[in-house]
C-alpha positions in Angstrom: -37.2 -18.0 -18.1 -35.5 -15.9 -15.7 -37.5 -12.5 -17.0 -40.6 -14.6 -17.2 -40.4 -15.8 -13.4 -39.8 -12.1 -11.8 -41.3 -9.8 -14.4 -43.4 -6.7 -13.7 -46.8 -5.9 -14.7 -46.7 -2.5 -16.2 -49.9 -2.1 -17.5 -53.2 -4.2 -18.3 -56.1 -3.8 -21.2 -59.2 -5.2 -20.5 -59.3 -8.5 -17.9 -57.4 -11.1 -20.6 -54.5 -8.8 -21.6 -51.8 -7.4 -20.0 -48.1 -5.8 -20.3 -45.5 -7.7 -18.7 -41.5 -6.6 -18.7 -38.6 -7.8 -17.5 -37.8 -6.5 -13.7 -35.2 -4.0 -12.9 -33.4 -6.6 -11.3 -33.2 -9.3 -14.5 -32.3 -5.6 -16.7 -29.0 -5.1 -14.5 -28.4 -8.8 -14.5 -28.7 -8.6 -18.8 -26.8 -5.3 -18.8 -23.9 -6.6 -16.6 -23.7 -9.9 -18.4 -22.9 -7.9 -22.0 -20.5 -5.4 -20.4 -20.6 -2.8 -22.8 -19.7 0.5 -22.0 -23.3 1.3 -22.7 -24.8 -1.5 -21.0 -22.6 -1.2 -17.8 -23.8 2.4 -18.1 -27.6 2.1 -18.3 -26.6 -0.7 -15.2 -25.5 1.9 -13.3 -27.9 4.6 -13.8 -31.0 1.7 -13.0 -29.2 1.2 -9.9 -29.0 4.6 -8.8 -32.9 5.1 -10.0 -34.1 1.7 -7.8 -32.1 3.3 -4.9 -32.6 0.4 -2.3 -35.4 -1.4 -4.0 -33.0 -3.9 -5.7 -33.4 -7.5 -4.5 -29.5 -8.3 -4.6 -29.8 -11.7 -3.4 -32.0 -12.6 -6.2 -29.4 -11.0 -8.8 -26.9 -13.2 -7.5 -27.6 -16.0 -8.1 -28.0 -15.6 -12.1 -24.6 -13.7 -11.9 -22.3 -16.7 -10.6 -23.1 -19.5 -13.9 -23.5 -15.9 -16.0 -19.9 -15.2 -14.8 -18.8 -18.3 -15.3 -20.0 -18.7 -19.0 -17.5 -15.1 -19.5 -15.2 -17.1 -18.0 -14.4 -14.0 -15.7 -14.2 -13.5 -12.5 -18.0 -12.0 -11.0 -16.1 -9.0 -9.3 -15.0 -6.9 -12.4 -16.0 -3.4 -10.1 -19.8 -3.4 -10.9 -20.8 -6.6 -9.1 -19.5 -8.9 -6.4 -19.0 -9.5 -3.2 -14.8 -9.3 -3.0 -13.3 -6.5 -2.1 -10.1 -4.9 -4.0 -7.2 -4.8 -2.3 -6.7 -1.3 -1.8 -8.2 1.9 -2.8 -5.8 5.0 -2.9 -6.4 8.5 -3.0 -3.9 11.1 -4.5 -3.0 14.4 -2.9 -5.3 16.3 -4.9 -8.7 14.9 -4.9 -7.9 14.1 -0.6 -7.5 17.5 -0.4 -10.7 18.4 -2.2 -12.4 16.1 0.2 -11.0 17.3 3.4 -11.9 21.1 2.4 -15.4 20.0 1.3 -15.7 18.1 4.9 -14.4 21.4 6.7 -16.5 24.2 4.5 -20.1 21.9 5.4 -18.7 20.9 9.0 -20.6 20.2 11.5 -22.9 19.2 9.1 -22.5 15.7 6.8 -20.7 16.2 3.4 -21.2 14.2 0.6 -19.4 13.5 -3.0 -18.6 11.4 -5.7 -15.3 9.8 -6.4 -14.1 9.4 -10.0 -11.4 7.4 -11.2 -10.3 3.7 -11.9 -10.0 0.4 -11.2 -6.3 -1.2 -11.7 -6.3 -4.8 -11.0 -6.9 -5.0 -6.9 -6.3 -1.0 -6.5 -8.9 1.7 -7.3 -7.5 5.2 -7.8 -9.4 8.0 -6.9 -8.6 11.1 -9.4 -11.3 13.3 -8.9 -13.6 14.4 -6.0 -16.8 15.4 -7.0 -18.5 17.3 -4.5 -22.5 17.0 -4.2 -24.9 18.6 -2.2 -26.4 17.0 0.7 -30.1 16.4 0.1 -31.5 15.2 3.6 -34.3 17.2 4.9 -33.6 16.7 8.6 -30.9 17.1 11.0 -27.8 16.9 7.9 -25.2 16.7 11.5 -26.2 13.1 11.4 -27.0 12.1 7.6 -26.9 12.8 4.2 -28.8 12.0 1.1 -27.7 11.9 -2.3 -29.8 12.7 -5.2 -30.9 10.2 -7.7 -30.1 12.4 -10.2 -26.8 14.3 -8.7 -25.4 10.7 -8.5 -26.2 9.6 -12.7 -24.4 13.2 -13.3 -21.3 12.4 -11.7 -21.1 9.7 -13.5 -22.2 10.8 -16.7 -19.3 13.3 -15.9 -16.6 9.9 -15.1 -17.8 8.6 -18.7 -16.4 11.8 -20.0 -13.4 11.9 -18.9 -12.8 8.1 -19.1 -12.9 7.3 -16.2 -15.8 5.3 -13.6 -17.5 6.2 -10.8 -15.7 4.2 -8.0 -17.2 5.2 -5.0 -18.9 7.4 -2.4 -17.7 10.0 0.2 -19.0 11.3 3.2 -17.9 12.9 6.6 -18.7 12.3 10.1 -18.8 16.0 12.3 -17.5 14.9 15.6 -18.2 11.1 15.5 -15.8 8.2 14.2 -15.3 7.3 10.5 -17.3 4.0 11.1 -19.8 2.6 8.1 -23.3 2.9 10.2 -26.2 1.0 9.4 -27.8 4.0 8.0 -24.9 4.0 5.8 -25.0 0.4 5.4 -28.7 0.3 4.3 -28.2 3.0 1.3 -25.2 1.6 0.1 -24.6 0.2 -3.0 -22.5 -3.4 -3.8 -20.5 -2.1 -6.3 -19.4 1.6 -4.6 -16.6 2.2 -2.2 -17.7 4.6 0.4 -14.9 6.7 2.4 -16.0 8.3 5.7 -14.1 11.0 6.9 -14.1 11.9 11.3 -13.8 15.3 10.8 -13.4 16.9 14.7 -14.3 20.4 15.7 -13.6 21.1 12.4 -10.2 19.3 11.4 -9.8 15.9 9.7 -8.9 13.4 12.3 -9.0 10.0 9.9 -10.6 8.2 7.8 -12.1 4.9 6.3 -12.8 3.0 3.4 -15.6 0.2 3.2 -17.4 -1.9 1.0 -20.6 -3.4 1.2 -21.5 -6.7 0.5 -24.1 -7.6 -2.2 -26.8 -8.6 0.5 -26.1 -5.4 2.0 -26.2 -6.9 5.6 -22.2 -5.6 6.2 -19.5 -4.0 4.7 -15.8 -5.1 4.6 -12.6 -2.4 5.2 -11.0 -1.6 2.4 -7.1 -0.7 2.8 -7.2 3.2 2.1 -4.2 4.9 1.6 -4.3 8.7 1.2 -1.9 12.0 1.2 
């Protein structure tokens, strides 16, 4: 019934027949629900694809009796609205970060952060630098690819590992979560914004959005 009520037309024959699917959003909420690597992967990638066009409200509400069922909590680190405790970068992929903010600075850098999810802590073990797409002024915005995003994560699979999150710098303006920011998010992604200030780091914050999309809690972030 849930397909049924929210499907898509994708293509008709004639007046009397027609070819209805499922919608992106009842696909995620089936792929989530098995949790197989493979399902939680093709999850992922139809996020990234739909890019905004998700109606996370309506997803939801399927997900909380879904979860339930699982008897598991809905926030495994692909859906949800709690936020982990804490997410910690290492020396090595902060460092990758900062230099990737400094070498694009004063424009926006953008990357992807690889690692894992241990209880309430993500650890970040790689930083995956990506190029910033946006057409316009890239001082005051970035854009990631559809496609640079699903190969950073293709790349996580590989080395075991899940893409946990999003990075991206401020030049000269405070690591605040805008609504720019807050409007291209994603519910399942941390995002880390970096001040950078003529040209040095000055700090740094971690949020994460809620599944409406309307605001985006602090994450504790602890880096070296």
């Amino acid at each position: 019934m849930l397909a049924i009520s929210h499907c898509a037309t994708v293509a008709s024959f004639g007046r009397e027949v027609e070819l209805r699917t499922c919608s992106a959003e009842d696909l995620i909420v089936l792929k989530l629900f098995a949790s197989r690597p493979l399902d939680l992967h093709d999850a992922e990638g139809g996020a990234i694809r739909q890019k905004g066009k998700l109606d996370w409200t309506y997803m939801e509400e399927p997900l909380r009796p879904l979860s339930e069922v699982k008897e598991q909590p809905e926030n495994d680190g692909h859906a949800g609205a709690v936020a982990p405790a804490m997410i910690r970068i290492p020396a090595e992929p902060w460092q990758a970060m900062l230099s990737h903010a400094r070498q694009t600075y004063p424009n926006e850098c953008c990357g992807a952060m690889l690692g894992s999810i241990n209880g309430l802590e993500k650890i970040v073990r790689v930083a995956w630098p990506l190029e910033n797409a946006f057409h316009g002024l890239q001082a005051a915005r970035y854009e990631i690819r559809p496609q640079d995003l699903l190969a950073a994560a293709q790349s996580a699979r590989e080395r075991h590992m899940d893409l946990i999150g999003i990075y991206h710098s401020h030049p000269d303006g405070g690591a605040y979560f805008s609504r720019t920011d807050l409007q291209n998010s994603c519910p399942w992604y941390s995002f880390v914004v970096l001040s950078i200030q003529k040209g040095e780091f000055h700090h740094a914050a971690s949020y994460l959005p809620n599944s409406e999309q309307t605001e985006a809690l602090q994450e504790e972030l602890i880096y070296r």
